[in-house]
C-alpha positions as CSV (number, residue, x, y, z in Angstrom):
1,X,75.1,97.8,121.1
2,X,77.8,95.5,122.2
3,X,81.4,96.2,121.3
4,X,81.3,92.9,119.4
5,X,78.7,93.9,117.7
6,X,79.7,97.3,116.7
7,X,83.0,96.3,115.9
8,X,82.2,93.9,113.1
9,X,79.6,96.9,111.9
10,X,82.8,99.2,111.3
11,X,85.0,95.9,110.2
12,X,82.5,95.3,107.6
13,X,81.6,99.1,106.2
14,X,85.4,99.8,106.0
15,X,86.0,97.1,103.8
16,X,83.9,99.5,101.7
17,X,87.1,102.0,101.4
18,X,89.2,99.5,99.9
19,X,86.8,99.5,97.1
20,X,86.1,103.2,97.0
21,X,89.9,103.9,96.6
22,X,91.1,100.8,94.2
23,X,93.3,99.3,96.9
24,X,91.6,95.4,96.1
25,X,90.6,93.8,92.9
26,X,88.0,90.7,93.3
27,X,88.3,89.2,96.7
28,X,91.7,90.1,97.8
29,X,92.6,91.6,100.4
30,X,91.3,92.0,104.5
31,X,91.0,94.0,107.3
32,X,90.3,93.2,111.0
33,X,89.8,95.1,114.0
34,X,90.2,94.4,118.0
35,X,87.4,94.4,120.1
36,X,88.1,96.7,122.6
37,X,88.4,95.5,126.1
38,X,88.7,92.0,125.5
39,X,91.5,89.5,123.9
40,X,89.1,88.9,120.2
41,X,89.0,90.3,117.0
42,X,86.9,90.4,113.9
43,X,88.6,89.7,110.5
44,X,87.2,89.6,106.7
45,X,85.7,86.5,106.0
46,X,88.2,84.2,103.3
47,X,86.9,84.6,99.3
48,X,83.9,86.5,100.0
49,X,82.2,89.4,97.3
50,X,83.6,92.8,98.7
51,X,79.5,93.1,97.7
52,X,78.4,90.8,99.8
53,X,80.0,91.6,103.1
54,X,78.2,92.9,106.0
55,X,78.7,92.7,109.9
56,X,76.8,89.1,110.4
57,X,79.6,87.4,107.9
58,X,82.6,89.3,109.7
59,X,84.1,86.1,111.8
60,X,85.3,86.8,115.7
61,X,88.8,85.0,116.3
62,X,90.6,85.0,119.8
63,X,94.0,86.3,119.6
64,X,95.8,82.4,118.6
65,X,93.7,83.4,115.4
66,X,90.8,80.3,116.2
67,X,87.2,81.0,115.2
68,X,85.2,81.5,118.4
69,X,82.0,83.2,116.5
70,X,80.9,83.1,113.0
71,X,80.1,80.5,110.2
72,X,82.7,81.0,107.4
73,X,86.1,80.6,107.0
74,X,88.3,83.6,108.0
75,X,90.8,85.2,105.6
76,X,94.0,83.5,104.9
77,X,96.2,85.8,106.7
78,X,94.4,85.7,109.6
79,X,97.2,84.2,112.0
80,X,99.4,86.6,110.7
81,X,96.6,89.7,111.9
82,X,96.4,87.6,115.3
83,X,100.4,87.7,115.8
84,X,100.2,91.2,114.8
85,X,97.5,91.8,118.2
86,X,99.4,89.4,120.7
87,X,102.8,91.7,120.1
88,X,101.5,95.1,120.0
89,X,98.5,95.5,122.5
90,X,98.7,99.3,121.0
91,X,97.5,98.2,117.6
92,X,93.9,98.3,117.3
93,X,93.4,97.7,113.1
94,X,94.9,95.9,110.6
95,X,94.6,95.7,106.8
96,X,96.2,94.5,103.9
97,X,95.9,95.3,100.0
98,X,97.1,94.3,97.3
99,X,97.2,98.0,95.7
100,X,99.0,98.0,92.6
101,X,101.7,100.9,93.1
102,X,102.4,99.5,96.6
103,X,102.6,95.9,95.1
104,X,105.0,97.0,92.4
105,X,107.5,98.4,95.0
106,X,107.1,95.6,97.3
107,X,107.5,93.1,94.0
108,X,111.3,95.4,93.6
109,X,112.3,95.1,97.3
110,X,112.4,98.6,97.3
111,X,111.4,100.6,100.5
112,X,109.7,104.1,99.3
113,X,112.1,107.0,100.1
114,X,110.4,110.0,102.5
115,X,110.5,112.9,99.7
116,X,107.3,113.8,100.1
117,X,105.8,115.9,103.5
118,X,102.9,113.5,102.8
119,X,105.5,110.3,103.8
120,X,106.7,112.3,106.7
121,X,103.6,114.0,107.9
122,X,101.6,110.0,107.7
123,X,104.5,107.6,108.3
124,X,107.5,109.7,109.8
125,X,109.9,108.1,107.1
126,X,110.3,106.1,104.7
127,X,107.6,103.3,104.0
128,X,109.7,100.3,104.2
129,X,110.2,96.7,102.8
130,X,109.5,93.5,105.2
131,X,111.3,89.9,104.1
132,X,109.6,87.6,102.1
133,X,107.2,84.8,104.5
134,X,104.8,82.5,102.6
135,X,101.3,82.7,103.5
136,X,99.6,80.2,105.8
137,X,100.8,80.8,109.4
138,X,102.0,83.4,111.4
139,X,105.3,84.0,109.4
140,X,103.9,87.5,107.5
141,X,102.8,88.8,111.3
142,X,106.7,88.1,112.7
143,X,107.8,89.9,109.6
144,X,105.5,92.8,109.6
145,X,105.7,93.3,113.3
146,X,109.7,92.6,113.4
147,X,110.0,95.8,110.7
148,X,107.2,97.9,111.9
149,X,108.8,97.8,115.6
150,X,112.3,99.0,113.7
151,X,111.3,101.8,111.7
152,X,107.9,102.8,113.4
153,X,105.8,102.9,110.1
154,X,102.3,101.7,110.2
155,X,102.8,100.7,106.7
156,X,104.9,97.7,105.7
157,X,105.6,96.4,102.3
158,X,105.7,92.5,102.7
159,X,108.6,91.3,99.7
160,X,107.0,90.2,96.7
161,X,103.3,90.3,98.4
162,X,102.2,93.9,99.0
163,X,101.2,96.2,101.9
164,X,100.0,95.8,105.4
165,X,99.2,98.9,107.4
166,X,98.5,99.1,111.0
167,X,96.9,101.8,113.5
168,X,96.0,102.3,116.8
169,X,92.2,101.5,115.2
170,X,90.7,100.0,112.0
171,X,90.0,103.7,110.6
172,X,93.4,104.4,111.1
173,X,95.2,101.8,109.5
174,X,92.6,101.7,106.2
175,X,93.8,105.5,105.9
176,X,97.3,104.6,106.2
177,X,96.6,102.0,103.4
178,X,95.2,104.6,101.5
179,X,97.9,107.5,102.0
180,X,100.4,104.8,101.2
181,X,98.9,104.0,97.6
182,X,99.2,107.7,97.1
183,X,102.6,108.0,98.2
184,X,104.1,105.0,96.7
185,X,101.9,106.5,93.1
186,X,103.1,109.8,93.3
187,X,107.0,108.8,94.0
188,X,107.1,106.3,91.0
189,X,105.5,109.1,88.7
190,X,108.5,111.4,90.1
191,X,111.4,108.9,89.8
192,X,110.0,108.8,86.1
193,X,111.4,112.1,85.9
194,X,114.6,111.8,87.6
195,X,116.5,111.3,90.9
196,X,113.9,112.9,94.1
197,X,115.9,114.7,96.9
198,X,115.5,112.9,100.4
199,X,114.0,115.4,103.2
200,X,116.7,115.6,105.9
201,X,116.3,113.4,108.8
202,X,115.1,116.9,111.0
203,X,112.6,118.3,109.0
204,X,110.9,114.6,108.8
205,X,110.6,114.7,112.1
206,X,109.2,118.0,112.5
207,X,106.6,117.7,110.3
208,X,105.5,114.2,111.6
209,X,105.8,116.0,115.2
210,X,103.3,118.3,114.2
211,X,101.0,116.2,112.0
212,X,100.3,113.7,114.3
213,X,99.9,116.6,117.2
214,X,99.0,119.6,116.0
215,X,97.0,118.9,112.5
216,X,93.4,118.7,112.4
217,X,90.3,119.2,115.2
218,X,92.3,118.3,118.6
């Protein structure tokens, strides 16, 4: 199987996830992955039936975001993805939701605070807030790239849009869409019932240290 070829397989299965965990609501929302070894990817197709996706509808792009292999339209935010993969040659995956408890912290302008060990142990911090950018160019990529290379979070709440996760593969960044749901869920619940104590700076760093190192089959 060629890497193309398995690379819009997983592309289009993981798009099931989004569905599974109630990060997307009708067509909304993407994710692409690199094809390893070469300068393409493979991105959602634009206003396509999360039902109706499969790996022969996933569209190849180079890395300027222009179609060099499929017959529909890629998603909208597909030179933003491409901007994403021509600054960080480390990022292998890219999604975006539109995730309602992510949404409604992005729609405040409000990055998430890390008081959870969850927040720590996925994103090493706080999950934090990019400036607005309209959609149709490149302008979301700048601004999710600009604050992920700040802070070092794969997930990024674009002002008034929603989230965008990143990872060194499509897997990862799909569960960092889904651990960031959960986070940005269970902190609003909490913040119903008062002010939430911040973990100090240390023990964030400890326990991302040793759940990106030590947690898990090695």
């Amino acid at each position: 199987m060629s890497e193309v070829r398995r690379t819009r397989e997983e592309v289009a299965s993981l798009h099931a996830e989004l569905v599974r965990y109630g990060l997307v609501v009708w067509t909304g929302g993407n994710i692409s992955a690199r094809v390893p070894g070469t300068d393409l990817f493979a991105i959602k197709p634009s206003g396509v039936p999360y039902e109706d996706l499969n790996a022969d509808c996933m569209v190849l792009c180079d890395l300027d975001g222009h179609v060099v292999e499929g017959d529909l339209r890629p998603s909208s935010d597909t030179d933003s993805h491409a901007y994403v993969y021509r600054h960080c040659p480390d990022i292998g995956g890219v999604v975006h939701t539109h995730s309602t408890y992510a949404v409604a912290w992005a729609a405040r302008a409000q990055a998430v605070p890390c008081v959870l060990t969850a927040m720590a142990d996925e994103f090493g911090g706080e999950i934090p807030v990019a400036p607005f950018a309209l959609i149709g160019d490149d302008a979301i990529g700048r601004a999710v790239v600009d604050t992920h290379r700040a802070t070092g979070s794969p997930a990024v709440l674009l002002q008034n849009h929603g989230p965008f996760t990143v990872g060194p593969d499509a897997r990862a960044a799909v569960k960092a869409a889904v651990m960031c749901e959960d986070v940005c869920r269970t902190v609003h619940v909490a913040l119903q019932l008062g002010d939430c104590k911040v973990i100090e700076a240390g023990d964030i760093r400890q326990l991302h240290e040793r759940y990106q190192n030590a947690y898990g089959q090695q």
